[in-house]
C-alpha positions in Angstrom: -4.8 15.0 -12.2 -3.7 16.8 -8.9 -4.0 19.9 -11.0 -7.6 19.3 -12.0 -8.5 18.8 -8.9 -7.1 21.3 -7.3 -8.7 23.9 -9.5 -11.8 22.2 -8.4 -11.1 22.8 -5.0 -10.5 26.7 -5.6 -13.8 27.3 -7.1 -15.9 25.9 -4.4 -14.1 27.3 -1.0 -17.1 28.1 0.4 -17.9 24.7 1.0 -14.5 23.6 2.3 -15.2 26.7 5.1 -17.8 25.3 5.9 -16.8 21.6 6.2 -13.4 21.8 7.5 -15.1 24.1 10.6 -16.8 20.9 11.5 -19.9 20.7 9.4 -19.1 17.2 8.1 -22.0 15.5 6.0 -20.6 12.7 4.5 -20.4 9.3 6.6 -17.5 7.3 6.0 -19.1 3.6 6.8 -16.3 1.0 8.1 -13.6 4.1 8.8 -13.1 4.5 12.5 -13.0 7.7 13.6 -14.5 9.7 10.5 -18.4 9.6 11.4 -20.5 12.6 10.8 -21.4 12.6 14.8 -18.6 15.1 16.0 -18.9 13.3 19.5 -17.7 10.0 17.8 -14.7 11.3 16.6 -12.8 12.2 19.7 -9.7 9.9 19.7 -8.4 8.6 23.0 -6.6 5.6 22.2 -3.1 4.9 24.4 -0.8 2.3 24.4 -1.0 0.6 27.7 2.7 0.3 28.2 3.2 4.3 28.5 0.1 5.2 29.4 0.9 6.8 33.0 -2.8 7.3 33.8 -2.5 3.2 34.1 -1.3 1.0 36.6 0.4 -1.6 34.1 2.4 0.5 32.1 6.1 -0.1 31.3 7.3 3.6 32.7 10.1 2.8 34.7 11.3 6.8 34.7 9.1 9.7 34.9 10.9 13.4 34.8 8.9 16.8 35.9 6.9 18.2 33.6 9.1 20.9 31.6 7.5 24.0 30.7 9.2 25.5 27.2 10.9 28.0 27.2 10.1 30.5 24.1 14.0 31.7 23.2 15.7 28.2 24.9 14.1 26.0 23.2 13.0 27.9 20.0 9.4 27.6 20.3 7.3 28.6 16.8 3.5 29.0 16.3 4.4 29.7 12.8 6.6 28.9 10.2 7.0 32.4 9.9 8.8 32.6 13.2 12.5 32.9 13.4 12.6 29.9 15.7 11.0 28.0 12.7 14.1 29.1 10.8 16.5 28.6 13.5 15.3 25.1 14.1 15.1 23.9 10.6 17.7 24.6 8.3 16.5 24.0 4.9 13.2 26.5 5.7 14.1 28.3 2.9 13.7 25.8 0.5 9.9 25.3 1.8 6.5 26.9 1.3 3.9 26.8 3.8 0.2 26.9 2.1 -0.5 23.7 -0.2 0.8 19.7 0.7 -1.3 17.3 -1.7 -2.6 19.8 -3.7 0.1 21.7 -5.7 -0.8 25.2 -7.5 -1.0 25.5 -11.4 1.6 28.6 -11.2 3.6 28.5 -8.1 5.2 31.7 -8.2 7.8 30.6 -5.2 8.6 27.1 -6.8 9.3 26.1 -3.8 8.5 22.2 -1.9 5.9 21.6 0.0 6.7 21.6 3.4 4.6 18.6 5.3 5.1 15.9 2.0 9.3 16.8 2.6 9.0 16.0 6.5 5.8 13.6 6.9 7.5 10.6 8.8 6.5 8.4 6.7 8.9 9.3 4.3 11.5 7.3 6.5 10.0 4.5 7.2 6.9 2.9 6.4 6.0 1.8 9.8 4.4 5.2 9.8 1.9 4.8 7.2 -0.7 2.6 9.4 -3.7 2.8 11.5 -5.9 5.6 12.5 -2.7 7.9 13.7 -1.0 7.2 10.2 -3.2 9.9 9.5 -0.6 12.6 11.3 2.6 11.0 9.4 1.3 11.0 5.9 2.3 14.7 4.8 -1.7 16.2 4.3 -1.0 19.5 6.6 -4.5 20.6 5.8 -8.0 19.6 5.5 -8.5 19.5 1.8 -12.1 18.8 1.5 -10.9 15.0 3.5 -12.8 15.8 6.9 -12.3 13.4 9.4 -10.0 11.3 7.0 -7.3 14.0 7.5 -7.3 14.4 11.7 -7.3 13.1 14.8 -9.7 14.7 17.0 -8.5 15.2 20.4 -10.3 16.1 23.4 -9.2 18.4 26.1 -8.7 17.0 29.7 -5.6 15.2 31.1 -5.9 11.9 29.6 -8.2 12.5 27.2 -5.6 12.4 25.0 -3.7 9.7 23.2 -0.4 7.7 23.3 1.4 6.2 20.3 4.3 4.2 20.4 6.3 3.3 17.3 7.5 0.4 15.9 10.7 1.5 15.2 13.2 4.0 17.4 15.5 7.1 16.5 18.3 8.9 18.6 18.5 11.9 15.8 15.7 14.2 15.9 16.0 17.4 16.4 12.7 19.2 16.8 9.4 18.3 17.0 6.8 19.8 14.6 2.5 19.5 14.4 -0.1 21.5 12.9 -3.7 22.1 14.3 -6.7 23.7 14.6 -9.5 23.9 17.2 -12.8 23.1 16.5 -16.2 24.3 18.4 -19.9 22.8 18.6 -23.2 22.8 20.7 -25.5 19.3 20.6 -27.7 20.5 17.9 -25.3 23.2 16.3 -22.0 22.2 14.2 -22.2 25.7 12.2 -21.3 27.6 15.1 -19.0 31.0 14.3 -15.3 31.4 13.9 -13.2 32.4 16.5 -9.8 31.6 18.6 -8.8 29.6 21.3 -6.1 29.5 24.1 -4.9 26.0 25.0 -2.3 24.4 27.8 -0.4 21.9 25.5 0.8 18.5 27.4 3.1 16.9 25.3 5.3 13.9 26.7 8.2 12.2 24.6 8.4 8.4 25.1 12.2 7.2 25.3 13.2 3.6 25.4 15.7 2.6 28.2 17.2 -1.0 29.2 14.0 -1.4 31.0 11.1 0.1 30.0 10.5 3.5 29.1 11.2 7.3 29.9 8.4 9.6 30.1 9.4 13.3 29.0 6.7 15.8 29.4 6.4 18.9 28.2 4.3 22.1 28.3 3.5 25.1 26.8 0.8 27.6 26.5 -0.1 28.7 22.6 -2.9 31.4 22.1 -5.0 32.2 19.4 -5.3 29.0 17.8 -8.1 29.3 14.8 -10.7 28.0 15.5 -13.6 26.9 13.4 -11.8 28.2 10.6 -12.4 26.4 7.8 -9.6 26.0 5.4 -8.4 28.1 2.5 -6.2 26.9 -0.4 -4.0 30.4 -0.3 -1.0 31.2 1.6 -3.5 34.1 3.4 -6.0 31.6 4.0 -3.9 28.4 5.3 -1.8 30.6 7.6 -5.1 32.3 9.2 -6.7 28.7 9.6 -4.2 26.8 11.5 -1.3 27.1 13.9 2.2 25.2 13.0 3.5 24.8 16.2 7.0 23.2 16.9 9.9 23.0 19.2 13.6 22.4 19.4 14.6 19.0 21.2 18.2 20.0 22.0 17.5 20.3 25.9 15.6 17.5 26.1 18.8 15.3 26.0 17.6 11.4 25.5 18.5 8.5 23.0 16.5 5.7 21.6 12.8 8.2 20.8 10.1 5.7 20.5 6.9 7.7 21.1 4.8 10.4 22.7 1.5 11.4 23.7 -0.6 14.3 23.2 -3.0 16.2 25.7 -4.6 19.6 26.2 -6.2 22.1 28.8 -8.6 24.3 27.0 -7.6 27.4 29.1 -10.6 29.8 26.7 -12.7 29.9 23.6 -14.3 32.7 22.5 -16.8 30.8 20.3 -20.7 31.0 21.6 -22.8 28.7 21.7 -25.3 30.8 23.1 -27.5 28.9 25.9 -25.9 25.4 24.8 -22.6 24.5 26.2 -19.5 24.8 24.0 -17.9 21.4 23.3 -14.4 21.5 22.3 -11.7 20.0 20.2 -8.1 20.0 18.9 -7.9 18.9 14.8 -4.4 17.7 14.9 -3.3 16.9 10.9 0.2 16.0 10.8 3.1 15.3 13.6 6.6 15.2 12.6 10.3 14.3 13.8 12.3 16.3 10.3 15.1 14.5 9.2 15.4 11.4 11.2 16.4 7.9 11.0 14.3 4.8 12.3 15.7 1.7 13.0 
């Protein structure tokens, strides 16, 4: 069946361009967050308890903001990088391009990299709500839409903070892949172009007490943007950015959840005399190769 419908998918990327840019027609009734109104979408749900923005929260330890550093902590924007390769060490044994959708004659017969480390292989605490969406292995948009994303909008605590059900004290890096996406009011066709954004990442750490608030930063250029999607390894690498970092300097136990914000630093997609409104399509987060307990 996943065959068939892949071929499917292949003969009609024209309309998965143009859908996956925004461009969504269909309205899922009863789904939150998947409406055909792009300003619906934006997801900005926290949990109170590490939600620094709020004066009830359960952060009892807050440390500086840490900005990445590209060779220390083996920063990729690609799985193409080195630092992708230096960070995970079965890359070898993965191909980028296709998750749910497998090709009829995979010349590299190799797995599938975001089904091998979706969290939700590990435990099934990952596999609910609206975020479940970023655990479940679907790297791409695949003709879903709104079904495959959270849409995030830029500004400091515009954002959103999960915490999970379960904790781990293994992981290694940190892994998520995204796309930007770019609108006017009245226009959701608008052209393709790039975008640079200031990342805000925090990692949530339980402690006797409450919790530890980790943040991070980085700056990541180019980011596709109204891209569309592709099902080719030309296409899928051109359309979004798989971005990741090593967690060795970032020396906690007991990871229990983070939160995700962004800057929109520039866009080079016109809107002509409307304003430009922005977003980050964020499809799949991921801790490789950890234990939940």
């Amino acid at each position: 069946m996943k065959k068939f419908q892949f071929k499917l998918l292949l003969i009609a990327p024209s309309l998965i361009l143009t859908s996956c840019g925004y461009g969504l027609k269909e309205i899922y009734n009863g789904i939150p967050y998947a409406s055909s109104d792009f300003f619906k979408n934006y997801y900005t749900v926290w949990n109170d308890s590490i939600n620094p923005y709020k004066d009830n929260n359960k952060i009892n330890q807050k440390v500086e903001a840490y900005e990445l550093d590209d060779t220390k902590d083996k920063v990729f924007t690609s799985v193409n990088d080195t630092n992708f390769d230096a960070n995970d060490i079965y890359s070898d044994e993965y191909v980028y391009y296709y998750d749910i959708y497998e090709p009829e004659n995979d010349p590299e017969k190799k797995k599938p990299y975001g089904p091998a480390v979706k969290l939700s292989n590990y435990d099934d605490s990952f596999r609910y709500g609206v975020v479940g969406k970023l655990f479940d292995g679907q790297m791409f948009c695949n003709g879903y839409y709104a079904n495959a994303r959270v849409q995030v909008k830029p500004g400091k605590g515009n954002g959103f903070g999960v915490l999970f059900s379960k904790e781990c004290s293994d992981a290694t890096y940190m892994m998520m892949n995204f796309k930007c996406s770019a609108v006017t009011e009245t226009r959701q066709d608008l052209a393709k172009g790039s975008s640079n954004l200031h990342l805000i990442i925090s990692l949530i750490y339980k402690n006797e007490k409450g919790y530890t608030y980790v943040p991070v930063t980085y700056n990541v250029t180019n980011v596709p943007t109204n891209s569309g999607d592709a099902f080719n390894s030309a296409g899928r690498y051109s359309a979004y950015t798989c971005f990741g970092f090593n967690l060795e300097n970032l020396k906690y136990d007991r990871l229990i959840g983070f939160t995700f914000e962004y800057e929109k630093t520039s866009c080079d997609v016109s809107g002509g005399s409307e304003e430009v409104h922005h977003a980050v399509m964020l499809y799949e987060v991921s801790f490789p190769y950890t234990t939940w307990h």
